[in-house]
N, C-alpha and C positions, 0 to 999 in steps of 0.2 A: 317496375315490378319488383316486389321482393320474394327474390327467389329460394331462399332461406322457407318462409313461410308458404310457398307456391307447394314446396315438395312433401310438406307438413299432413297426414291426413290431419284430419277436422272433426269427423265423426267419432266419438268415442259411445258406441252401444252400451256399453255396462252403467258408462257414467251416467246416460240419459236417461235411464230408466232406473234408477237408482233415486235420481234428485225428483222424479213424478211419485215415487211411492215414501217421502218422509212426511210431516203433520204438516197439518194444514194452516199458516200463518195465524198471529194470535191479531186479535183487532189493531192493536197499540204497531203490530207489522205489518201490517195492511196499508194504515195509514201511514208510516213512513215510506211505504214502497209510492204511494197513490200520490205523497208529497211530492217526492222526487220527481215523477213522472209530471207534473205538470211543471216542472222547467223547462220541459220540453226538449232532453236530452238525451232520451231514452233509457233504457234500463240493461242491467247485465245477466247473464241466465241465474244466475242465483234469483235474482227476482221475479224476474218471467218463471221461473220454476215452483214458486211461491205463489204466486197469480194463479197461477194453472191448477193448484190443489186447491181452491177455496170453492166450497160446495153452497156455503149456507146461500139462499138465494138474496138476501140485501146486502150482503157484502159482494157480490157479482152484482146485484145494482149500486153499487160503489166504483167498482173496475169500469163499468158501460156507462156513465156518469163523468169521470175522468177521461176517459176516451171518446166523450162529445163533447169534452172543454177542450183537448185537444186536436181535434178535428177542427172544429171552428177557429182554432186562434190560427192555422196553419194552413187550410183551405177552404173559410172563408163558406158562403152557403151555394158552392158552385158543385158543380159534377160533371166529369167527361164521359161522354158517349161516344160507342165504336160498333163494329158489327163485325164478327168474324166471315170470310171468306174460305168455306171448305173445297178445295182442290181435286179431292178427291178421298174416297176412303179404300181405295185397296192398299195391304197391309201386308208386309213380311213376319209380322208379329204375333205370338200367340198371348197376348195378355188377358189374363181370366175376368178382367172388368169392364173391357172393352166392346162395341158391338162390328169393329175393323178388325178384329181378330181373326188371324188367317183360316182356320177352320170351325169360323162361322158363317153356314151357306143360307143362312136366312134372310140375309139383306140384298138388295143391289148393290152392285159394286161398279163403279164408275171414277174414272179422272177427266177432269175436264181439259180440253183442247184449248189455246190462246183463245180463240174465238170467244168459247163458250166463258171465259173467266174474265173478257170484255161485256159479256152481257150480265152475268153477276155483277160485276162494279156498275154498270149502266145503271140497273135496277139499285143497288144501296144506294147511288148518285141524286136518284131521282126519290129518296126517300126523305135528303137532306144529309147524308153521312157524307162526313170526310173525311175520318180513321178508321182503316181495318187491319184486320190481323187476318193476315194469309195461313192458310193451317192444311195440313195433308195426314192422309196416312205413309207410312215408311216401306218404299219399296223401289226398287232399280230404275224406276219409270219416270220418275217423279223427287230424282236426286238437285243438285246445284243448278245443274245447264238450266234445268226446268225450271226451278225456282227464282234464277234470275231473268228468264225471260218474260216469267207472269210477273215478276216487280216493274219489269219495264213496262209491260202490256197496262197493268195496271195504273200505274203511273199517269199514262200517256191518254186515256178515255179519258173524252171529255162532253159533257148535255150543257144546256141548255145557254146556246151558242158560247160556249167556251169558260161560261162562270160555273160552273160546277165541274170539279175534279178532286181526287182522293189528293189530299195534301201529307201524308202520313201513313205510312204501311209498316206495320208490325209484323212478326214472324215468329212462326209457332211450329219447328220445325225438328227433328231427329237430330240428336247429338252430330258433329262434325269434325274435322279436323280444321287446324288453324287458316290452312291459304284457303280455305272454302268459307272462312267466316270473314275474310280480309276479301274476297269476290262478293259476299253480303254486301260487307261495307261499302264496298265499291259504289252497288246499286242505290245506295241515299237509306237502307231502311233506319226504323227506328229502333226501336228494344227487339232483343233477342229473346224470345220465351222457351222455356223446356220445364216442363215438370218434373223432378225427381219421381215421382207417382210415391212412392214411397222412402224413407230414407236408413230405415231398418236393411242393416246390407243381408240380414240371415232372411226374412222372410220377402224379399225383395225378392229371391230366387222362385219364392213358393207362386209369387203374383206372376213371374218373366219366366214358364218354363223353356221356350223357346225365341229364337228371334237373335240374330245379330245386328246391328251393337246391343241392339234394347236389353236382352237377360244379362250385359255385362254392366252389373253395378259400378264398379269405378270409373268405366267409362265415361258412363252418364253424370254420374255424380261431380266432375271432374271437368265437366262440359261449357261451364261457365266459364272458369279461366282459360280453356283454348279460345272462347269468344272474348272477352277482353286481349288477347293475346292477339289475334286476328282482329281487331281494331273497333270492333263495338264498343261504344261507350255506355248504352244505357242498356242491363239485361234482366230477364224478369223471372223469378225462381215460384217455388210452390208444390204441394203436396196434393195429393186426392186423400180428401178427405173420407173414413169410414174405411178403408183397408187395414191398418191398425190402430194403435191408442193415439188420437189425437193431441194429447198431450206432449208425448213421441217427438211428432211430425211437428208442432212449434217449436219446442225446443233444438230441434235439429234444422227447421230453417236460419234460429236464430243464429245458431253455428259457421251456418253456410254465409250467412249475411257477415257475420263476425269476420272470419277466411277473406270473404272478398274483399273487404274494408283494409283486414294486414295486409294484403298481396296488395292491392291495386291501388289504394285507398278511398275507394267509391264501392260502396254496398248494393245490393238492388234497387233499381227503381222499381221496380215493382213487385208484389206478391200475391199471387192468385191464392184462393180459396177456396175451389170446388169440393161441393161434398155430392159423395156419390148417389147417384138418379138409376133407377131400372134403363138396362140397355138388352136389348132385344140379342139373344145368343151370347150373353157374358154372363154365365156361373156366378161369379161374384158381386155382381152388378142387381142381380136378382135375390140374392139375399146376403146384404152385404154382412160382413164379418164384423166389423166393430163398430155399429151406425153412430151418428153425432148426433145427439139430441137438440131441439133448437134452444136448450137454454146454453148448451156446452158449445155451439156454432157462436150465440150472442158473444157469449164470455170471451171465445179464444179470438174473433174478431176483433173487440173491445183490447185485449191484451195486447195482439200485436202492434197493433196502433201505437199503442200509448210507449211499447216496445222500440217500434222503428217511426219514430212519428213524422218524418219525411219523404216515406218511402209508400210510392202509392199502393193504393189496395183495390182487386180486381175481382169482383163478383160478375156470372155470366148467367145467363137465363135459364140455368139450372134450378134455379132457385125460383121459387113462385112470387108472386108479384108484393104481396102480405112482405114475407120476410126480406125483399131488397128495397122495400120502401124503409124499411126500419131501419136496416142496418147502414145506409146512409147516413144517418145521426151518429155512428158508432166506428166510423172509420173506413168504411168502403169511399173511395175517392172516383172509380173509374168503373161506367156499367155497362154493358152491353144492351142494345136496345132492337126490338124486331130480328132479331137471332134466328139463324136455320144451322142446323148444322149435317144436313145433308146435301152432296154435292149437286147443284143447279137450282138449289131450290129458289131463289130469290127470282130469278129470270122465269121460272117457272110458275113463280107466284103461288106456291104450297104454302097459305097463311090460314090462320085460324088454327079455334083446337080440334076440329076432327078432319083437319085435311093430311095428307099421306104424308107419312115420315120416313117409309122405307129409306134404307140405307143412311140412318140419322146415327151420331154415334152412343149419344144418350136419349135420352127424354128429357123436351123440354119442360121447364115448371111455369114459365113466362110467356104465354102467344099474345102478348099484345103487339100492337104497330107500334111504328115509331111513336107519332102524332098521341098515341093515349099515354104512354109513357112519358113523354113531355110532358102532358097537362097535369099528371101526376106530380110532378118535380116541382113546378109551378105552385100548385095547391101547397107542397110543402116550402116552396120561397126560395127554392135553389134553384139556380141558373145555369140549365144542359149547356155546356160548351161543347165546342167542336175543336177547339183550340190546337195548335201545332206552332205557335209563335217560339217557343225557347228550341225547340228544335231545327225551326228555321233560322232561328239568329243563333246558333252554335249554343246553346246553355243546355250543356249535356255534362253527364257524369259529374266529373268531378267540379266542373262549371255550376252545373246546375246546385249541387249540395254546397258550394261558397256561397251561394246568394239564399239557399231554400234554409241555412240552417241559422243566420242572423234576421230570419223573414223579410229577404229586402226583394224574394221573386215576387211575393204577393201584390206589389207594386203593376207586375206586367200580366198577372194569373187572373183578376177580376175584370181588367179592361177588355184584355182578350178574349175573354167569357161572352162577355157582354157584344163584342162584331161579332162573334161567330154566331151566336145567337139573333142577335136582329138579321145577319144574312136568314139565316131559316125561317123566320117568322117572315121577310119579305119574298123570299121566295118560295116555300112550300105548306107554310100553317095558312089552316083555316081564316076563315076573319073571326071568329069569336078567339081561337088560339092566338092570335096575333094580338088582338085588344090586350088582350090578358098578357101577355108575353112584354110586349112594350110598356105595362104600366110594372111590371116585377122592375125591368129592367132602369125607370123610373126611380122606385122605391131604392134598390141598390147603390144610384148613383148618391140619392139622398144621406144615404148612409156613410160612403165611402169615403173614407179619412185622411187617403192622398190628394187633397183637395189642390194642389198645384197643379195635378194631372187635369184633373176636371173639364176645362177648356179645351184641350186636347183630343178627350175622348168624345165630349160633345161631337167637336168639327167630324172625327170620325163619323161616329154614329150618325151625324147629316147626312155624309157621305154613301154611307151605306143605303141610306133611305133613297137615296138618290141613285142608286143604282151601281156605285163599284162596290168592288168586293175585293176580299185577302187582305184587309187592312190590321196590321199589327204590331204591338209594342216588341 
């Protein structure tokens, strides 16, 4: 760690909103920015801040153009599926965009019991999921003890006689201190997630009137190096989108991603994108203050890609079904699929669009099932993985970015694709979804230019047909 740059802030407000309001790139810098960017080395905020003011709309289909060359050269026409797991949503927190917000009495308010959060994993289990992301609201009940004992609980369910189980659990959890993030590590997870929600530290106050740690800004902001500190190696940053100028909130992830890189020398793996959905008792949520249009959602999506072009991108069911089918060509790498995000709802079986959401913490834009979301993917030629192989072979952080940035992971990222995917089409698709699945998976091989591999992935994929499972590069 360099602790030089550790004690450094990173945010500079004036500078950020200074570099969004100069002119808007001339073509001739457009195109040198757009050059660069497909070396696939990313880019520096002078450029990303350049990106970010370009209005005319073919020069944004320049930006989303470049950010589908890049996408493909680096992940290939695959996609990870997960499902978040909500805990609970009672909240110490009074956040004005929230629907966990402590004095809002409109919802049910529930945590769920070890039991109850074995029958959620049962139920994603029994969907085909094999990564989730554990997620809570913040309050004394539902601190560390709790959150390691649902990773173990979690962990340890297992259907249909012992070949389905969560290989991968994420966490989506309230800022901490370091030995509680080194007790994470402990439990096996995988990425650490925290939204900044915003990174504006003056109106960051106006969103957080209440709530400890949550309305203290540097805490939170600051949250990722105690998790690297505390032994995480992969952690996942991101903004809500629509609270202020979105333009803002990129340049200020890039920041953050910049910081992590001097300190630790490993960046985010990942960066969510949520833009903000009506939530039932959130003020802000109901008419949001600075909305994202979906050509300025394509854009800044398209940007950061091409931005951090190895660092994954996380779209959630927020989003309707239309704009997460697109933004897959444009740099979303990892999506959420069959989503609840009220507590019990899977085990409870609240699917569909007019079944009850009480105590949800947004609205969803996406109620399809797993299985139609697949066929979805398919149609477009990308192959849903379920993959967890570099995390079980240790290629994390700074592992992971040695091999992800000479493109030598893609070697293990297709094949992987591909078993976890025929596990699902043998054990849970349809027979028309499984046709269709195995001849993609077919097509892929045909294509696929590690041709020494080839024999290898074959014998797997027998194998799988045959009935084992977990097999991975």
């Amino acid at each position: 760690m360099n602790i030089e740059e550790r004690n450094k802030p990173f945010i500079d407000r004036d500078k950020l909103y200074e570099m969004i309001n100069r002119k808007a790139p001339t073509q001739s810098e457009l195109n040198d920015i757009l050059n660069k960017a497909l070396k696939l080395k990313g880019l520096n905020l002078e450029e990303v801040a350049s990106l970010l003011r370009v209005e005319d709309e073919k020069q944004i289909q320049q930006i989303m153009d470049t950010a589908h060359t890049a996408k493909l050269a680096i992940y290939g026409k695959r996609l990870v599926l997960f499902a978040p797991i909500y805990t609970g949503n009672i909240c110490c927190n009074n956040c004005t965009y929230c629907s966990f917000r402590k004095d809002n009495h409109l919802i049910d308010r529930k945590i769920l019991n070890m039991e109850e959060i074995e029958h959620e994993v049962s139920a994603l289990l029994l969907q085909g999921h094999k990564r989730v992301l554990l997620i809570c609201g913040e309050n004394n009940k539902n601190g560390t003890d709790y959150m390691c004992e649902a990773i173990r609980r979690t962990y340890g369910v297992r259907e249909m006689n012992g070949k389905a189980y969560v290989r991968r659990i994420n966490v989506e959890l309230a800022p901490m201190e370091v030995e509680d993030f080194a007790r994470l590590h402990a439990e096996k997870i995988g990425t650490y997630v925290c939204f900044q929600e915003t990174y504006d530290p003056i109106l960051y106050k106006r969103f957080h009137p209440a709530g400890t740690p949550k309305a203290d800004y540097e805490y939170r902001v600051t949250v990722m190096d105690r998790a690297q500190e505390g032994g995480i190696n992969d952690i996942g940053i991101g903004a809500l989108l629509g609270l202020i100028d979105y333009r803002f909130e990129v340049l200020a992830m890039m920041e953050h991603a910049h910081h992590l890189e001097k300190c630790f020398g490993c960046g985010p793996h990942t960066v969510s994108v949520p833009r903000m959905e009506p939530a039932v008792g959130a003020p802000d949520a109901e008419h949001v203050p600075n909305p994202v249009s979906d050509k300025d959602f394509k854009k800044l999506v398209s940007i950061i890609r091409i931005a951090l072009p190895y660092t994954g991108m996380i779209l959630s069911t927020r989003e309707g079904s239309k704009m997460r089918n697109e933004l897959i060509n444009y740099g979303i790498s990892q999506i959420s699929a069959g989503s609840r995000t009220n507590p019990g709802a899977y085990s409870e079986n609240t699917y569909g669009e007019h079944k009850d959401e009480s105590g949800s913490q947004f609205s969803l834009g996406d109620h399809r099932e797993m299985e139609e979301v697949i066929n979805t993917f398919i149609d477009e030629g990308y192959i849903p993985s379920f993959c967890t192989g570099c995390y079980r072979k240790g290629r994390v952080g700074n592992d992971f970015m040695d091999l992800a940035k000479p493109g030598l992971i893609k070697q293990y990222c297709l094949p992987n694709a591909m078993f976890t995917f025929r596990e699902y089409l043998e054990d849970f698709a349809s027979p028309n979804t499984k046709e269709r699945g195995i001849a993609l998976i077919k097509k892929m091989m045909a294509e696929y230019d590690q041709k020494q591999l080839i024999p290898k992935i074959e014998e797997n994929l027998t194998k799988i047909g045959g009935g084992e499972r977990d097999l991975y590069f």
